[in-house]
C-alpha positions as CSV (number, residue, x, y, z in Angstrom):
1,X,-9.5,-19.4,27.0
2,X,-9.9,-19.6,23.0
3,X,-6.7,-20.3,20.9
4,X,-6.9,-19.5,17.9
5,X,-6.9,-23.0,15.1
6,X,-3.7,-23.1,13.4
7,X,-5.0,-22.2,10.0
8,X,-5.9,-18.7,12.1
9,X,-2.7,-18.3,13.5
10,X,-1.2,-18.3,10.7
11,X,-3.2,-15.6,8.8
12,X,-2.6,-14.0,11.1
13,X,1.0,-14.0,10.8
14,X,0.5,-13.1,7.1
15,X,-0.9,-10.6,7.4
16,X,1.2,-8.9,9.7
17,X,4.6,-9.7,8.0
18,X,2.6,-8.3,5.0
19,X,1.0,-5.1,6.4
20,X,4.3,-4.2,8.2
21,X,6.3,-5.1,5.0
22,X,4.1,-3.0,3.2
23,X,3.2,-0.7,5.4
24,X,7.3,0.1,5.5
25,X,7.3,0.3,1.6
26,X,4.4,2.7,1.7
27,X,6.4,5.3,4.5
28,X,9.7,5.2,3.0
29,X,8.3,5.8,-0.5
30,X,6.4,8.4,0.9
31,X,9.4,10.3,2.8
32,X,11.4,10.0,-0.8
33,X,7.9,11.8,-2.3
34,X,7.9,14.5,0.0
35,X,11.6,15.0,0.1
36,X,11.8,15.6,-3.7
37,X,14.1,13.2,-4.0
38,X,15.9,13.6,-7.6
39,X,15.9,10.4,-8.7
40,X,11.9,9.9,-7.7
41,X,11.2,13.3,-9.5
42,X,13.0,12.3,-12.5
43,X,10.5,8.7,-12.1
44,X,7.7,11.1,-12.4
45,X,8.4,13.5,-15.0
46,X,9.4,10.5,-16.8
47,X,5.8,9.1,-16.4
48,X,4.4,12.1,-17.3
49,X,3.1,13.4,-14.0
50,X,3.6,17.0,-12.1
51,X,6.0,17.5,-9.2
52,X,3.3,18.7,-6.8
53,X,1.8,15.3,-7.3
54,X,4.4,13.5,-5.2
55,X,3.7,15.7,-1.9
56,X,0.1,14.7,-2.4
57,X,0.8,11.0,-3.0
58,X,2.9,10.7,-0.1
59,X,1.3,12.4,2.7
60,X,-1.7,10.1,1.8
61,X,0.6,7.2,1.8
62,X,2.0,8.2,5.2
63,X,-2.3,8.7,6.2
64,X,-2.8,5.2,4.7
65,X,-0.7,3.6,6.8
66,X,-1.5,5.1,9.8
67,X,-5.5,4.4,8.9
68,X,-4.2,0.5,8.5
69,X,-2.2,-0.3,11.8
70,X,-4.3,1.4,14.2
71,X,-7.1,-0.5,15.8
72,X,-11.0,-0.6,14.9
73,X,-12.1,2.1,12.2
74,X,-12.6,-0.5,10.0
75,X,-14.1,1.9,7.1
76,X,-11.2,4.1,7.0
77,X,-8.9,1.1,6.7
78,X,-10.8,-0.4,3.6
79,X,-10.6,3.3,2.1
80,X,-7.2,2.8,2.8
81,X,-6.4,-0.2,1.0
82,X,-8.4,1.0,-1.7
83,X,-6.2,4.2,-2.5
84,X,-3.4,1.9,-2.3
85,X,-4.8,-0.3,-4.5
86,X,-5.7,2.4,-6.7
87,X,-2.3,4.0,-6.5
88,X,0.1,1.5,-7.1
89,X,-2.3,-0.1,-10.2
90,X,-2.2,3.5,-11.4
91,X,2.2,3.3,-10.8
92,X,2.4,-0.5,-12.9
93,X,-0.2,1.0,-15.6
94,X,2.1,4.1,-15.6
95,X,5.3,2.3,-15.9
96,X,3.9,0.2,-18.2
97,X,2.4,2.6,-21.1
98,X,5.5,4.6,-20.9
99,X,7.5,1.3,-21.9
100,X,9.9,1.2,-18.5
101,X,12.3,-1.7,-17.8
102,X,11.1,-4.5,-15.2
103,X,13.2,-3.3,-12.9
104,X,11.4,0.4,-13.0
105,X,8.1,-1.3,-13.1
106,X,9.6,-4.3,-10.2
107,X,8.6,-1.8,-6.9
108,X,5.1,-0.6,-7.9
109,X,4.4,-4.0,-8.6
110,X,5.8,-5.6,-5.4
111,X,3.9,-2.9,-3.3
112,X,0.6,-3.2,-5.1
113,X,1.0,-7.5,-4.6
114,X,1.8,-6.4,-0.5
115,X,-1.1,-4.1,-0.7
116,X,-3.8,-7.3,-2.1
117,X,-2.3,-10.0,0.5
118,X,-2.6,-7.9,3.1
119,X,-6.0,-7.0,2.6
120,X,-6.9,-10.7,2.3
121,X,-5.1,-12.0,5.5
122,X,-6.7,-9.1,7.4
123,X,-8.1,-10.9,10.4
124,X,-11.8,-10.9,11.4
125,X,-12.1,-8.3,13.6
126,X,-10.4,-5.8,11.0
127,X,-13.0,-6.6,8.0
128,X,-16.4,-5.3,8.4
129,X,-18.5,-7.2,8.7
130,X,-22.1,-7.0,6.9
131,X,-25.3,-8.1,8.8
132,X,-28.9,-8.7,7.3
């Protein structure tokens, strides 16, 4: 039986305390979205966006997730990480032309850094790999 080296191991354990912390950011930002929640609403008439945009922006996240922690389908995860990636960038670029505090711009930020390590700690067998 293999064991993994240590190095492995523990990108391995990264990644998951990374995904799953992210992964958590991503659903319960996603239920406030689709609840309407006031004070999110607020955040994105304040950055200039339409309403309707959070219930597309979180069922996608909720998607995202989903595409992420379940096994194999390695193409849908990268699509994944990339509306993530493209999401949250979008959220700190937001935040940041409309002149927000830190501590508006702190959560966008903090999922978008989650989002990047998680996609580089993601094991072997959830990259796709490219053969000549």
């Amino acid at each position: 039986m293999n064991t993994p080296q240590p190095s492995q191991k523990r990108k391995k354990i990264i990644y998951w305390i990374f995904t799953l912390w992210m992964a958590l950011g991503m659903v319960s930002t996603a239920i406030v979205q689709l609840m309407k929640n006031k004070d999110e609403l607020a955040n994105f008439t304040n950055l200039g966006y339409p309403s309707y945009l959070m219930t597309i922006i979180g069922v996608w996240k909720i998607l995202g997730v989903i595409a992420i922690l379940i096994p194999k389908r390695l193409l849908l995860k990268e699509w994944a990480y990339a509306g993530f990636f493209f999401v949250m960038s979008g959220a700190v670029i937001s935040h940041l032309i409309v002149g927000d505090t830190a501590g508006r711009t702190f959560p966008a930020v903090l999922l978008l850094v989650l989002v990047i390590i998680s996609w580089y700690f993601r094991p072997a067998e959830r990259k796709i790999t490219i053969i000549d």
